[in-house]
N, C-alpha and C positions, 0 to 999 in steps of 0.2 A: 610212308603215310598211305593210308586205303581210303581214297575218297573217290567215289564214283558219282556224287553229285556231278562234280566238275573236276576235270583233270588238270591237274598243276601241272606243268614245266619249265625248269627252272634251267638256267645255265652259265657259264661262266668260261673266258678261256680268250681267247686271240679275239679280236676287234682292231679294224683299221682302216684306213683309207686307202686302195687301192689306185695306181697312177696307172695305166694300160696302154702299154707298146705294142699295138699291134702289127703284124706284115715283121717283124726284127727275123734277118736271116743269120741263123746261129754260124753261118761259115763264112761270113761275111768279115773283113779283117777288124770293124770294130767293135764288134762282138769274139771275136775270137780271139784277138791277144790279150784279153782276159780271163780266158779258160781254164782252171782248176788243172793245176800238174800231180795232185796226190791229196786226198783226203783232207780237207779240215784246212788251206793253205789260204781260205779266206778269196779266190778265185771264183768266177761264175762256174755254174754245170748246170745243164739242162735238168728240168727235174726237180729242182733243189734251189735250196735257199740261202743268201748269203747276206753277215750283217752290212749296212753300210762303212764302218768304221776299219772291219775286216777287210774289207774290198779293196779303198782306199790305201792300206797298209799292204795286200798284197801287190797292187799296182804304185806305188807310191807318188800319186798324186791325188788332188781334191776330187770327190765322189763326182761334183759339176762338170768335169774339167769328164768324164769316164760316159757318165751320162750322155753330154754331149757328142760321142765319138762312136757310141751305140746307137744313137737314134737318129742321125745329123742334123743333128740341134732343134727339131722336130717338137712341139709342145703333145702332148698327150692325147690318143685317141677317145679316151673316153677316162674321168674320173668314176670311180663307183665304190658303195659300201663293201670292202672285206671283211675276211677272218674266218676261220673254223667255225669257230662260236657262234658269232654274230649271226654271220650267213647263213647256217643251218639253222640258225633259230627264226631268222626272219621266213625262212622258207617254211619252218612247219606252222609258225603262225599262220602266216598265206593259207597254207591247207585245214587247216584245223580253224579258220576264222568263222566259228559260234559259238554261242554262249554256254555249249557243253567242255570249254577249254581253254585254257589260261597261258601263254607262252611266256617267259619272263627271261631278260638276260643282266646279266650285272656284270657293269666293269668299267674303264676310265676312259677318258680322251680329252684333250688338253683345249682350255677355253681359249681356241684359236680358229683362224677362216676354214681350217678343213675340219678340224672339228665342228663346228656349226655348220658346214657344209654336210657331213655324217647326218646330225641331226635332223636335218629338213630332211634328208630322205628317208631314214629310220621312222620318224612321223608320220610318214605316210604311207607304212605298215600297220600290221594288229601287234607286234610284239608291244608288251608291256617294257617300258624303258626309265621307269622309275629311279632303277636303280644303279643305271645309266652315269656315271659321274662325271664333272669338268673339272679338271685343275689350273689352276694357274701356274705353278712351279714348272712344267714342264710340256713337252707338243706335243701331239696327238702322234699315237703312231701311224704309221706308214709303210708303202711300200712299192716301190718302182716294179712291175710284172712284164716282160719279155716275152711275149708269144711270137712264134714260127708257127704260123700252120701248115707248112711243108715238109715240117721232121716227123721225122717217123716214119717216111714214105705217106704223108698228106695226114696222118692221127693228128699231127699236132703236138708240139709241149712248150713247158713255159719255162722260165728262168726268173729265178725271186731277188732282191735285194731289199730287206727292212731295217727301217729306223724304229726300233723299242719304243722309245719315246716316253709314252706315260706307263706304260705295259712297264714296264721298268719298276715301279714303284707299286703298283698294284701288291695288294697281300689279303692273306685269309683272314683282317682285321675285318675286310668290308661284308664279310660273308658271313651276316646275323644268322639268330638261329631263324629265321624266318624261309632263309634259303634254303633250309632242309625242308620247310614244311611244303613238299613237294610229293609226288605221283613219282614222277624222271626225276632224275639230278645228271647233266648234262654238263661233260670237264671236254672243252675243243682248241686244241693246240694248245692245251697250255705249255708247250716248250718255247712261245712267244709270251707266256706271262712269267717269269722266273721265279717268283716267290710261289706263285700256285704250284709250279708245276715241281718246285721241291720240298712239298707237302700234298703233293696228290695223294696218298696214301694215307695223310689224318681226314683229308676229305673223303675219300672213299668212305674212309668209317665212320666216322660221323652219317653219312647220307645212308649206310646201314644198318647202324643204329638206329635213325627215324624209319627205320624200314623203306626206301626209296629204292626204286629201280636207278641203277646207273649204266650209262653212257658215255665211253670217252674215244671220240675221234682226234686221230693223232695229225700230227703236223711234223714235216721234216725240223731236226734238232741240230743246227750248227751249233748251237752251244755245247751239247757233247759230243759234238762229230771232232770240233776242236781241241777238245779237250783230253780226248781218246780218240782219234780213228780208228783204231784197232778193237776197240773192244764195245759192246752191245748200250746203246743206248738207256739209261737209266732210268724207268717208269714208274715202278713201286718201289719200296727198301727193298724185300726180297721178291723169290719168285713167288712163293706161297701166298704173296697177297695179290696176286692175280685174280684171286678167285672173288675178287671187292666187285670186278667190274663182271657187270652181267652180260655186256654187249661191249667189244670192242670195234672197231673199225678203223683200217690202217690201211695204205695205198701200200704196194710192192716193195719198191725204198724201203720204207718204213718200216713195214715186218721185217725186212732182212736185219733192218741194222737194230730195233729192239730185241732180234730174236738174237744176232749174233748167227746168223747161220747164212749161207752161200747160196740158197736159191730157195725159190716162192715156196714149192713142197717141203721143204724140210723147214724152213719158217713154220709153216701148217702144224707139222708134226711134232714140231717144240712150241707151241702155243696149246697142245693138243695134250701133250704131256704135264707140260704145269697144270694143268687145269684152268685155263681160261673156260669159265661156262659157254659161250657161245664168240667168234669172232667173225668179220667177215674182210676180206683182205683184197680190194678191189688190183685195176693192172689194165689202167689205162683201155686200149681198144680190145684186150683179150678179154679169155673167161674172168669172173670173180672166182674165188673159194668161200665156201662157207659151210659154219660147222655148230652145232649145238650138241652140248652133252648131254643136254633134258632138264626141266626146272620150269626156270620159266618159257625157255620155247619149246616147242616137240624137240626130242631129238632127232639129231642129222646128223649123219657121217659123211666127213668129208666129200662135200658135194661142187663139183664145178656149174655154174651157172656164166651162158653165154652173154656180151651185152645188146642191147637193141638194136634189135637187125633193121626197124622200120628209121629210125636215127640213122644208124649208118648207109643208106639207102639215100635217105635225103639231103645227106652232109656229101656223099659220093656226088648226087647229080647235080649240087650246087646252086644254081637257081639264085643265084647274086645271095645267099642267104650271108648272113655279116652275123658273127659268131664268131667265138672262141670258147679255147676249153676250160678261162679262167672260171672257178669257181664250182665247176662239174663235181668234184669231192665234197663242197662243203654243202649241195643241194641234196647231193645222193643222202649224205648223213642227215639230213633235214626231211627228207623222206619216209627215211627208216625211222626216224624218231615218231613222225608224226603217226602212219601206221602202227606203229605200240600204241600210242593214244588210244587209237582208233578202237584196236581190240581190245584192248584194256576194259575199255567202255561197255563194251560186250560179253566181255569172258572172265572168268579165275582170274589171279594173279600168277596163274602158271597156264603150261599147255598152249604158249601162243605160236604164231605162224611164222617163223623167221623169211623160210620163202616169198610169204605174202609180204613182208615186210621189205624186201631185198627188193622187191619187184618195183614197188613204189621209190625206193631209193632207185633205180636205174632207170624208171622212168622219170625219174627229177634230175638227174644228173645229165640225161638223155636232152631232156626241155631245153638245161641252161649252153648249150652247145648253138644254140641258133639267139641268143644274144650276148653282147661286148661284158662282161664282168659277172658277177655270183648273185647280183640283188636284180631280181625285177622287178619293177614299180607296175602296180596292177590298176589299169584303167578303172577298173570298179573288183567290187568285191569276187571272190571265188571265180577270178578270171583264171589265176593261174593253174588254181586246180581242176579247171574242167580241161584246159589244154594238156596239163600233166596226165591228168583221168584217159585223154584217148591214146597219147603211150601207153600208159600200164595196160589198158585193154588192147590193144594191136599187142604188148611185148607177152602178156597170159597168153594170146592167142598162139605167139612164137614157142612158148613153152609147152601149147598143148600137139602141140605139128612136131 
């Protein structure tokens, strides 16, 4: 859809309540005699995500009973809004909150205390949450997150355990055609929503069919990592319908194991071969990759871009700052969304900036590094984005040096 009155975006894909362990030292023994001996065993690994029911069945005792022996018996450092979806959506709302832009997400959570806990703070966002739904049959999903900020040599990573929950029942029933009448069509982790994410591809077309720019930020897959270790995550029916999504975005993990291939460049280069139009493939505290084959953004050949040197700078000299890196992918993708907006509003529907775009993704991803979870609640309006605004202006200035 071409509406330059006002820009629609629309979204659908992971949502959930995020539970946050912060200070968990991954070599620690009760974190570590649950550690993943081989692909798909339903064990912890840093990085990655594992179900609760899997977990349980790897270790064979009650998930409470594993919880407790992680965290010592410890209640939560901080509750917060997750998800791919959700979280990138609330964040380009944040950036994008005037009346020249619409942000919209749709999806389920279960009519229970963390669901209505979701709710109070989603409300007091700009995302549109109309479409937002509660069930009763079933709970909200979830998800216990394990951060060390000591691994890595002080980068940081996280460790997942979720409960499906309502995500479980979600399906492309609730996705009127209203959802196409959109600017963006925005698909995030849907490998936490299972009926979406095995019809991503009628979605893709459909949302090409209304003419919609798409967007899909991936999310680590236990369900096919289970299913297959050995073989390439499932995205589209085939490779050929790659070319649905105009803009992908996938963290290192991620591209390996949907590419099927052994390291980040050759990932590249088989994203690059199918004809994905544009992707960008973030990596933690290294460079990103990014690449457009020309359409709607300039073309770009394979380009490494570094990440925020003035972030890393103030994460290094510490300064009691209380942060973690939960939620750093789904702001970045919230960034980059929001900057399509941006020039959208301004330009063609081709010939746009991916650089410019990437830039504001890493300095949203940069932001959420100096608070506990992926949602920040904004004192007053266009707070976050003028704090995001002087990253991206310090990370251009890194770029012009």
């Amino acid at each position: 859809m071409d509406n330059r009155d006002k820009i629609i975006i629309v979204g659908t894909g992971c949502a959930l309540a995020d539970f946050l362990y912060n200070g968990i030292n991954f070599k620690s023994g009760g974190f570590n005699r649950y550690i993943s001996k081989k692909p798909g065993d339903g064990g912890l690994s840093p990085g990655k995500l594992v179900f609760t029911e899997e977990l349980e069945k790897y270790a064979d005792k009650p998930y409470v009973e594993i919880l407790s022996e992680i965290t010592g018996g410890r209640k939560p450092d901080a509750f917060n809004v997750g998800g791919p979806s959700l979280v990138s959506l609330i964040h380009a709302s944040q950036l994008l909150n005037d009346g020249d832009y619409q942000v919209k997400f749709y999806g389920i959570a279960g009519n229970d205390e963390i669901g209505k806990e979701i709710f109070g703070k989603v409300n007091k966002t700009p995302l549109n949450v109309e479409n937002y739904l509660l069930t009763d049959r079933i709970a909200t999903p979830s998800t216990d997150v394990f951060s060390d900020p000591g691994y890595h040599a002080d980068q940081g990573e996280r460790a997942f355990v979720n409960n499906l929950g309502a995500s479980s029942e979600y399906s492309t029933e609730y996705l009127d055609e209203q959802f196409f009448r959109a600017d963006i069509v925005c698909f995030g982790g849907t490998a936490l929503v299972p009926h979406i994410h095995d019809n991503l591809t009628y979605l893709l077309q459909e949302a090409k069919r209304h003419r919609c720019i798409t967007v899909v930020n991936t999310v680590f897959d236990f369900r096919n990592e289970k299913l297959n270790p050995t073989r390439p995550w499932p995205l589209v029916n085939c490779t050929g319908q790659f070319k649905l999504i105009d803009l992908m975005i996938m963290d290192a993990e991620e591209a390996l194991r949907i590419s099927g291939q052994p390291d980040i460049n050759k990932a590249a280069d088989f994203f690059i071969r199918i004809r994905v139009p544009s992707f960008i493939i973030t990596n933690g505290g290294h460079d990103l990759l990014v690449w457009s084959e020309g359409g709607l953004f300039n073309k770009i050949n394979l380009l490494q871009m570094p990440v925020a040197k003035s972030v890393s700078q103030r994460l290094d000299a510490g300064n009691n700052l209380m942060g973690d890196t939960t939620g750093c992918g789904d702001n970045f993708a919230g960034g980059v969304i929001a900057s399509v907006a941006w020039q959208l509003k301004t330009k063609a529907k081709d010939g746009l900036d991916l650089v410019e775009a990437v830039s504001w993704g890493i300095a949203s991803g940069g932001f959420c590094c100096f608070f506990i979870g992926g949602t920040y609640l904004e004192d007053y309006p266009g707070e976050k984005r003028m704090k995001v605004s002087k990253i991206y202006k310090e990370y251009r200035q890194q770029l012009k040096v």
